[in-house]
C-alpha positions in Angstrom: 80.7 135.8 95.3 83.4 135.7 92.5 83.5 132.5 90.4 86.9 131.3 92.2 84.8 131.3 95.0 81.9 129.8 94.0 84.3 127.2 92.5 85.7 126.3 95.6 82.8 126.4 97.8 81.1 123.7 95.4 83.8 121.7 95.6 84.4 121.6 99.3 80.7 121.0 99.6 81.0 118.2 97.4 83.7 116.7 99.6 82.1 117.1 102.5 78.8 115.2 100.8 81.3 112.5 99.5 83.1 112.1 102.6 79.6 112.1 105.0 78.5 109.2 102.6 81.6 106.9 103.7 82.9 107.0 99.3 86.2 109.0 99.6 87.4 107.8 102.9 87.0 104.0 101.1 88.0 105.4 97.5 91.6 106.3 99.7 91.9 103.6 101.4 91.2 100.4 99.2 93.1 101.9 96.3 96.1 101.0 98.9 95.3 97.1 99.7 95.7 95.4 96.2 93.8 92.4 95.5 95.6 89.3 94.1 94.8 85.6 93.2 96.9 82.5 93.9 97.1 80.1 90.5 97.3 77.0 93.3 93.1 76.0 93.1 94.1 75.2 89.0 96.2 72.9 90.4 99.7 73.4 88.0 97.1 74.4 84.8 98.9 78.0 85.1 98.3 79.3 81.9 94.6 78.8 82.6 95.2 80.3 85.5 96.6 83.1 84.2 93.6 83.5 81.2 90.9 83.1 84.2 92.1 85.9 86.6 92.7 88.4 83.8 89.1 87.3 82.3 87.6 88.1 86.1 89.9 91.9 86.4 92.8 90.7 89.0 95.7 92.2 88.1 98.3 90.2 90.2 98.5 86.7 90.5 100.4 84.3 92.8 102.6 81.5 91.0 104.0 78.6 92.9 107.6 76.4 92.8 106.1 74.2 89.8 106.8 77.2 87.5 110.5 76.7 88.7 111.9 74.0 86.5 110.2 74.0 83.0 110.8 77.9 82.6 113.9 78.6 85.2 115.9 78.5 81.5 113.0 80.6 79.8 111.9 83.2 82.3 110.7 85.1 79.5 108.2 83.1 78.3 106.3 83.4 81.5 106.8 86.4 81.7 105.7 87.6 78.3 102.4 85.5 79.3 101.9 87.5 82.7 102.4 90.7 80.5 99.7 89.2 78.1 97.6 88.6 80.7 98.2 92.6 82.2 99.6 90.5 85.6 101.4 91.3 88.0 103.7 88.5 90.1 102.4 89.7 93.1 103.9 86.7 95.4 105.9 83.5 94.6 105.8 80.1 96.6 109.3 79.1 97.2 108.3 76.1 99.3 109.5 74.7 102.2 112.5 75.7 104.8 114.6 73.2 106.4 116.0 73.2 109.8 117.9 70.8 109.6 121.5 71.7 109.8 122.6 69.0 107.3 120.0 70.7 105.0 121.1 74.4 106.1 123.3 74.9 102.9 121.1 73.4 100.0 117.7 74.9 101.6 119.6 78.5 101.7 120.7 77.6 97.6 117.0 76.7 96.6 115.3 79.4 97.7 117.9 82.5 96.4 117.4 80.2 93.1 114.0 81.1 93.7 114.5 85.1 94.4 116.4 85.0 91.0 113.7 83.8 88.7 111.4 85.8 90.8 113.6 89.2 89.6 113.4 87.7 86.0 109.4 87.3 86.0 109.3 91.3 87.4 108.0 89.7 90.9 109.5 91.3 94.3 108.3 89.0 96.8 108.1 85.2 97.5 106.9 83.2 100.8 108.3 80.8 102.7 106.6 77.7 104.3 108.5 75.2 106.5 109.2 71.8 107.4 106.1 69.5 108.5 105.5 69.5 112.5 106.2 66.8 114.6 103.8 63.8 114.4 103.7 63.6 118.3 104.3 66.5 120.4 104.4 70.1 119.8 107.7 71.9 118.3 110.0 72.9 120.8 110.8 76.7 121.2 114.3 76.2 120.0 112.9 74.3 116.6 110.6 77.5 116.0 113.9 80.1 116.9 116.2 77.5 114.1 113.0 78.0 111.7 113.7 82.2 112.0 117.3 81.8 112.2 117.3 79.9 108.5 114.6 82.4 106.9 116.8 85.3 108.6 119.6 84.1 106.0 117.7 83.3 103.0 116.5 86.8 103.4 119.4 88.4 103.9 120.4 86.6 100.5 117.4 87.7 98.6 117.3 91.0 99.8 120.6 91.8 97.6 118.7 90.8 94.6 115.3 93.0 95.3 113.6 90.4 96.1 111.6 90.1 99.7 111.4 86.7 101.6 108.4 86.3 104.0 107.1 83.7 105.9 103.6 82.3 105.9 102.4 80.9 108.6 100.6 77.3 108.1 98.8 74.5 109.8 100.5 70.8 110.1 104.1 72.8 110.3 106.2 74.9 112.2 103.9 77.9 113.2 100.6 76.3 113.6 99.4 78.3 116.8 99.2 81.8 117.7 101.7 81.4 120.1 104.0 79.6 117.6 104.1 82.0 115.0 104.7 84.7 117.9 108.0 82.6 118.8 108.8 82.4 114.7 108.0 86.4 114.6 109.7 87.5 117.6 112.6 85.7 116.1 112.7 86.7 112.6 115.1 90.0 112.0 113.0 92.3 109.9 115.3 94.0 108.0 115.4 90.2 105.6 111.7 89.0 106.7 108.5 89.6 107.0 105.0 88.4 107.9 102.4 86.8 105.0 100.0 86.3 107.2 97.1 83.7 106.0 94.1 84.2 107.8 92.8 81.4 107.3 95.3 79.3 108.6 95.7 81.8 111.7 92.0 81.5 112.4 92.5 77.6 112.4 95.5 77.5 114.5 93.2 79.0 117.0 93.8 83.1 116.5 92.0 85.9 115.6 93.3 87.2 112.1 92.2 90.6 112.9 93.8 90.9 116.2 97.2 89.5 114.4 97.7 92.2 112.1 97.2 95.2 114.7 99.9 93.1 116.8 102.1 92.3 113.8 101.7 96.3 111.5 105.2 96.6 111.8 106.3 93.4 110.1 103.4 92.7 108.0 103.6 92.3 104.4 101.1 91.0 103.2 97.7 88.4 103.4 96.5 85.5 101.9 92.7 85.7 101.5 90.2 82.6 102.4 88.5 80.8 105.0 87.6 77.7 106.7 85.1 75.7 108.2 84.4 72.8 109.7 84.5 69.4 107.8 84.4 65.5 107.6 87.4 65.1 106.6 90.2 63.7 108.2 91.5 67.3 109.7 88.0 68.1 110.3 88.0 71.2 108.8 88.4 72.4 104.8 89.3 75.7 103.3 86.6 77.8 101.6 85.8 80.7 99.3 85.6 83.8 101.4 82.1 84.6 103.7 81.6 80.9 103.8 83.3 79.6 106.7 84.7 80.6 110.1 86.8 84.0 109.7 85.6 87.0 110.2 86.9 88.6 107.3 85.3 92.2 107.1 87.4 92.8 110.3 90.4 91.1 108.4 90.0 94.1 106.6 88.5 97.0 109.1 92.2 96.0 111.0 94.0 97.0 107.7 92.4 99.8 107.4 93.5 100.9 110.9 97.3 100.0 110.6 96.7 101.8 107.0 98.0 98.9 105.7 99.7 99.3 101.9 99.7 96.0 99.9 99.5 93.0 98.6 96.3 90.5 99.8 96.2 87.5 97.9 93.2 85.1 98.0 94.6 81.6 98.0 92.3 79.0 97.9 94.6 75.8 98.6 92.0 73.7 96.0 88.2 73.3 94.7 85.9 72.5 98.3 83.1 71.0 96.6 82.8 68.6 93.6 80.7 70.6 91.5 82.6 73.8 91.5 85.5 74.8 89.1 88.7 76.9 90.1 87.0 80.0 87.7 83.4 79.0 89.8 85.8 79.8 93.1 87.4 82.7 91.6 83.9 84.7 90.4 82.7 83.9 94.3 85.7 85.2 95.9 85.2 88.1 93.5 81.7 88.9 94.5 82.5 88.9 98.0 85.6 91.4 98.0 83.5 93.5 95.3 80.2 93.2 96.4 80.4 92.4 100.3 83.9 94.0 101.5 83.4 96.8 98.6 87.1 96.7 97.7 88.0 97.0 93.8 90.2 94.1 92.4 
């Protein structure tokens, strides 16, 4: 045997010992889901936010409306700070969508506002949630249709500035239940919008997370990462760090690996469950999990 030979025999044998040992399949495929963090659990303390997540190895984080009016002037200061930090915007919160049409022009205006400091910060995505549900019935299917119909143009808006609008599905709005958001999907043209699904919220509205992406690989975007669990509160249920509650998040991500799923998952913990915890305390358990439990790099 020449040494080119003897060169590539090794090295197919040491792909095939790799490969039998489960490492190069996972090194392929969770170098394609990226691992962000939401800023929300600091609760508006962004810079901290920022200084934490770096600290912990995140590279993208998620920044919300608040950031909107003391640097929509000074986009470069933030942005120089996300540089600092080596982060990425990976996702924006743009806030609410009105369907109301008295509200159609002015709710179109905020959000492109929104896609435009979004460019300026080096983001390309922001979310959209929606208007609060009614109090005593369920939405009609005509609200959930106006609710696509709005994000369909705000889209289409921030789509000529790079920037992609996506809806999140959410509990106490428009798109609490499976079979709302199906309405809101079916509807939404997805050429201008796509799906952030939070599976959280999914799994609380009664779905499976994991069953929604498979249905939904076509128009799916991208995650937000936590769970839930049962509670005394007034819901009766809180969000948690992951691997604490309700969701069954290692198929979460067995289901993106099927649909080979290339993006952005953000965790978003909505704020601190417990008392004697700190947003960086949250972070360092989310961490562990997706590190130590899932086995995915952040």
């Amino acid at each position: 045997m020449n040494r080119r030979n003897f060169l590539q025999n090794t090295s197919l044998a040491m792909a095939a010992t790799l490969a039998g040992a489960g490492w190069l399949e996972a090194a392929v495929k969770k170098g394609d889901i990226k691992i962000g963090y939401s800023a929300i659990t600091w609760g508006g303390k962004d810079e901290q936010a920022m200084t934490d997540l770096a600290g912990l190895g995140f590279k993208g984080i998620q920044l919300r409306a608040n950031t909107f009016g003391p640097y929509r002037s000074k986009p470069s200061e933030l942005k120089d700070a996300l540089i600092k930090n080596n982060l990425t915007l990976c996702m924006f919160s743009s806030g609410n969508v009105e369907i109301d049409p008295a509200k159609f022009e002015s709710t179109v205006d905020t959000h492109v506002a929104h896609a435009s400091f979004v460019k300026a910060l080096g983001g390309n995505a922001m979310q959209l949630t929606n208007s609060l549900r009614p109090k005593d019935r369920a939405p009609s299917t005509e609200e959930l249709k106006k609710l696509a119909q709005v994000m369909n143009e705000i889209g289409k808006q921030t789509a000529d500035q790079g920037v992609q609008a996506v809806y999140h599905n959410h509990m106490n709005q428009l798109g609490e239940t499976p079979e709302e958001v199906d309405v809101i999907v079916q509807a939404m043209d997805p050429r201008y919008i796509k799906l952030l699904l939070d599976i959280a919220h999914y799994k609380q509205g009664g779905g499976e997370p994991h069953e929604a992406i498979v249905k939904y690989k076509d128009i799916i975007h991208s995650l937000h990462l936590k769970d839930t669990k049962p509670a005394e509160t007034k819901s009766g249920y809180k969000f948690v760090e992951l691997g604490q509650g309700r969701v069954d998040v290692p198929a979460v991500f067995k289901a993106l690996d099927k649909i080979k799923f290339k993006g952005w998952a953000v965790v978003e913990l909505d704020g601190v469950p417990d008392p004697e915890k700190s947003p960086l305390i949250c972070a360092e358990i989310n961490k562990k999990y997706i590190t130590g439990v899932l086995k995915y790099p952040v």
